[in-house]
Structure formats: structure tokens, C-alpha cells
C-alpha positions as CSV (number, residue, x, y, z in Angstrom):
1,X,0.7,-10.6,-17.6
2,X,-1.7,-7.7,-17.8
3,X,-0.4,-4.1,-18.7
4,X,-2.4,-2.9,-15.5
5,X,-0.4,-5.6,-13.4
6,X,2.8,-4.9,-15.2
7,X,1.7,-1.3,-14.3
8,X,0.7,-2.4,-10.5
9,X,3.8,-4.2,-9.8
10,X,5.6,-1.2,-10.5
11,X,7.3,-2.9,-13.9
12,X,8.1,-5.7,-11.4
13,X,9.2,-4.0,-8.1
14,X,6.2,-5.3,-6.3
15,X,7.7,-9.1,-6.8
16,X,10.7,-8.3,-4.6
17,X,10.2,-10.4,-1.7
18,X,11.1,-8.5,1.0
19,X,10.2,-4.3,1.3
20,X,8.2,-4.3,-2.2
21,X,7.4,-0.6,-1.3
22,X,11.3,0.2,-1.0
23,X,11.7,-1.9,-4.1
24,X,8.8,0.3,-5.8
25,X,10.0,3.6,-4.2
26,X,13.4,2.7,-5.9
27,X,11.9,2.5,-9.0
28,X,10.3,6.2,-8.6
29,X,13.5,7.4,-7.6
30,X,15.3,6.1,-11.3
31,X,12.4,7.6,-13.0
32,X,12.7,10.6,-11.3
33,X,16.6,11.1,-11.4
34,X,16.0,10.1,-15.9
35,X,13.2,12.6,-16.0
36,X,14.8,15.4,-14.1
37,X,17.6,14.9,-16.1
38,X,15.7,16.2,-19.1
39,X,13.3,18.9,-16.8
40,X,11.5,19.6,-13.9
41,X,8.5,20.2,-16.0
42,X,9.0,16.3,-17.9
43,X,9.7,15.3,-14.2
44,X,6.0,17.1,-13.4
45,X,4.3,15.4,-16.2
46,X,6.0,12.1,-15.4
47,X,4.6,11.9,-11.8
48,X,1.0,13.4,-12.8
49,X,0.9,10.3,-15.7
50,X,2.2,8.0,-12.8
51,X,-0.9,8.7,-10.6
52,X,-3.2,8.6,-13.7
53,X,-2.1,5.6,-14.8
54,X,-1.7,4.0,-11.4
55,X,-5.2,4.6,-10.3
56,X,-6.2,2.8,-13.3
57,X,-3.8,-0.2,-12.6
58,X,-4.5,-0.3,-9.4
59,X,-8.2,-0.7,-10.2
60,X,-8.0,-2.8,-13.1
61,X,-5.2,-5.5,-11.8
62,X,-6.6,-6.0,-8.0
63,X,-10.9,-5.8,-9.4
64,X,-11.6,-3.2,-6.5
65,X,-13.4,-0.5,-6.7
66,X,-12.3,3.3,-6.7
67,X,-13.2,3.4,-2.8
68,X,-13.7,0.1,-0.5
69,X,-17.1,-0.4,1.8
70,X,-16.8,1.2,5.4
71,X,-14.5,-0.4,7.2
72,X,-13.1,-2.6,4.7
73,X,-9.0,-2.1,3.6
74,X,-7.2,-3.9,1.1
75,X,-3.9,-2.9,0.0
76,X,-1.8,-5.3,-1.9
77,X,1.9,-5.6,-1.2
78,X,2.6,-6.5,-4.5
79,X,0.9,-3.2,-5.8
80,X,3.7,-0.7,-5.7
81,X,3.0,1.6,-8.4
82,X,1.6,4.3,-5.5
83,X,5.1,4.3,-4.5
84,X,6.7,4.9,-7.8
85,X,4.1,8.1,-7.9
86,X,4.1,9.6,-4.8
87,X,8.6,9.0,-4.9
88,X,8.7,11.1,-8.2
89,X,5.9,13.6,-6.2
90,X,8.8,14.2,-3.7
91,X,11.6,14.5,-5.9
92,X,9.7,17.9,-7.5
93,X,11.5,19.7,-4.6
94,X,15.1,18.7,-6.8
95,X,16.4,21.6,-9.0
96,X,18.6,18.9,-10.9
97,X,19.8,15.5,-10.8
98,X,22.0,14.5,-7.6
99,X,22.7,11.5,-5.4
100,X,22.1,13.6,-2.2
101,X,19.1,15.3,-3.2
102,X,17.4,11.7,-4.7
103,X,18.5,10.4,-1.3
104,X,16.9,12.7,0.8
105,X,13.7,12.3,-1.2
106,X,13.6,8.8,-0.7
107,X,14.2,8.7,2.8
108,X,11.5,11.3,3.7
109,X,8.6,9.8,1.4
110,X,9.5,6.3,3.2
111,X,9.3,7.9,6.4
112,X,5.6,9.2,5.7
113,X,4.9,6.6,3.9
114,X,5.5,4.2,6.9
115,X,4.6,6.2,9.6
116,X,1.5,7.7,7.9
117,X,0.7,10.6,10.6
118,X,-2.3,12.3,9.9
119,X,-4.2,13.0,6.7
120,X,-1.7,10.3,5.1
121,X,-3.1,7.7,7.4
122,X,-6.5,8.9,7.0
123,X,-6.4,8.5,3.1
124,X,-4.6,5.0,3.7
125,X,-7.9,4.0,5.8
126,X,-10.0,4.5,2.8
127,X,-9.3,1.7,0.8
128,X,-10.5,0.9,-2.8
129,X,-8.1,1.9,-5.6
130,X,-8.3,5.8,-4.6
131,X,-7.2,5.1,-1.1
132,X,-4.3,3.2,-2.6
133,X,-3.1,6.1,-4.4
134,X,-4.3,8.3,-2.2
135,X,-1.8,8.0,0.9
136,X,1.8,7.6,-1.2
137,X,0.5,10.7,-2.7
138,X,-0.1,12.7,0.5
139,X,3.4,11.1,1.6
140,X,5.1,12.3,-1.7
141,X,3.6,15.2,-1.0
142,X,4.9,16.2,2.4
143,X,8.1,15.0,1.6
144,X,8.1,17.3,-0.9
145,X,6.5,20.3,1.6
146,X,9.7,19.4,4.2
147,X,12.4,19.7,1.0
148,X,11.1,22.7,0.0
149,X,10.9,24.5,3.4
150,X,14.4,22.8,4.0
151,X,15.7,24.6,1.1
152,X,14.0,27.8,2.1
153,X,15.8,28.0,5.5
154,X,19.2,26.7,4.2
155,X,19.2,28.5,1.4
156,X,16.5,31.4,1.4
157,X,13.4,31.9,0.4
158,X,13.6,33.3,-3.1
């Protein structure tokens, strides 16, 4: 196996046979919970290298290219490493570690994710590697806009 597969599959995830993209967002939320652990700066850098490194393995391990012909959409179930990125994207709204944060992260990223209103599902029409990436990222990031302004209202904007 490849490094950029191994990459793709989200160190494996992506084999799961049923929900890969669960299986994949799982994996973002463990290497989100280690990384916060340390900071919410290392937890920054970790999801920035995630996208980095996933638009290259998404590239390199499924031979398409950055953006797909009109009309033409290919995601890969198996390719899960989007969802490992935009996961750790969401859990940016975290000030620490915590089961009920992590789980509230999760559950809005697969909500966007799946649903993909808007620009999410716009960037998921694009295809090619970019479009890929493109719509978990958009999903981590609302998730991460609805935390934040959740935390704003419960706890006040500070």
C-alpha cells in the first residue's frame, strides 16, 4: 500500500464497510481530542497539515485531477481523509479536551457533511481532488461557525 492510500483511507478508516465517512470522522475526532490535549494551536497546525496532505493523497491514490471535467463527480467512499480534516476543522471551536464538546463536533460536521446545504454542496459538485476536500472542509467549517456562535449565546461573547 501507497503512503497516499494509507493517507486516503484515513490510516484505514475508509475500509470499514459500512459509514467509511463516520469511520473517517472518528478518526479526526481521536486526532483532535490527542492534539488538543497538547494545544489549540498544535490542534490548528494538525488540521491545516491534514488538508495539505489530503489534497495530495487524495490526488495521488485515486489519479484524478485537482478539479474533474464539467459535469463529471467522483468521490471515492473509501477516501476518507476529507473527513479526518474538515472533523479536526470543527473541533477548533473546543477550548480543551472533553467527551461532550468532541461529541458535539462530530455530530454537527456529520450533519453538514450529509446534508451539504449550500456552498458545501456546491464545492462537493466540483469533483477532482479539490472538490473532495473542498466540501468536508466547508462542513468542518460551519460546524465550527455554529459552536462558536453557540458558545457566544450560552456563554457570552468575550
Amino acid at each position: 500500500m501507497t503512503v497516499s492510500r494509507f493517507l486516503a483511507l484515513g490510516f484505514g478508516a475508509g475500509l470499514v464497510p459500512k459509514a467509511p465517512g463516520t469511520a473517517g470522522s472518528l478518526v479526526g475526532v481521536g486526532l483532535g481530542l490527542l492534539l488538543l490535549a497538547q494545544s489549540r494551536l498544535l490542534l490548528a497546525v494538525g488540521a491545516c497539515v491534514a488538508v495539505s496532505a489530503g489534497l495530495w493523497a487524495t490526488r495521488a491514490a485515486t489519479g484524478q485531477p485537482w478539479r474533474a471535467a464539467k459535469g463529471r463527480h467522483d468521490d471515492p467512499g473509501w477516501v476518507v481523509i476529507d473527513e479526518v480534516a474538515g472533523q479536526m476543522i470543527a473541533m477548533l471551536a473546543l477550548p480543551r479536551p472533553g467527551w461532550a464538546g468532541a461529541l458535539a463536533a462530530f455530530a454537527l460536521f456529520r450533519v453538514f457533511d450529509i446534508a451539504k446545504p449550500g456552498p458545501i454542496g456546491w464545492a462537493d459538485r466540483q469533483g477532482g481532488a479539490a472538490g473532495i476536500m473542498a466540501d468536508d472542509v466547508l462542513a468542518g467549517v460551519a460546524a465550527l461557525a455554529v459552536l462558536l456562535g453557540a458558545k457566544a449565546v450560552l456563554h457570552g461573547v468575550r
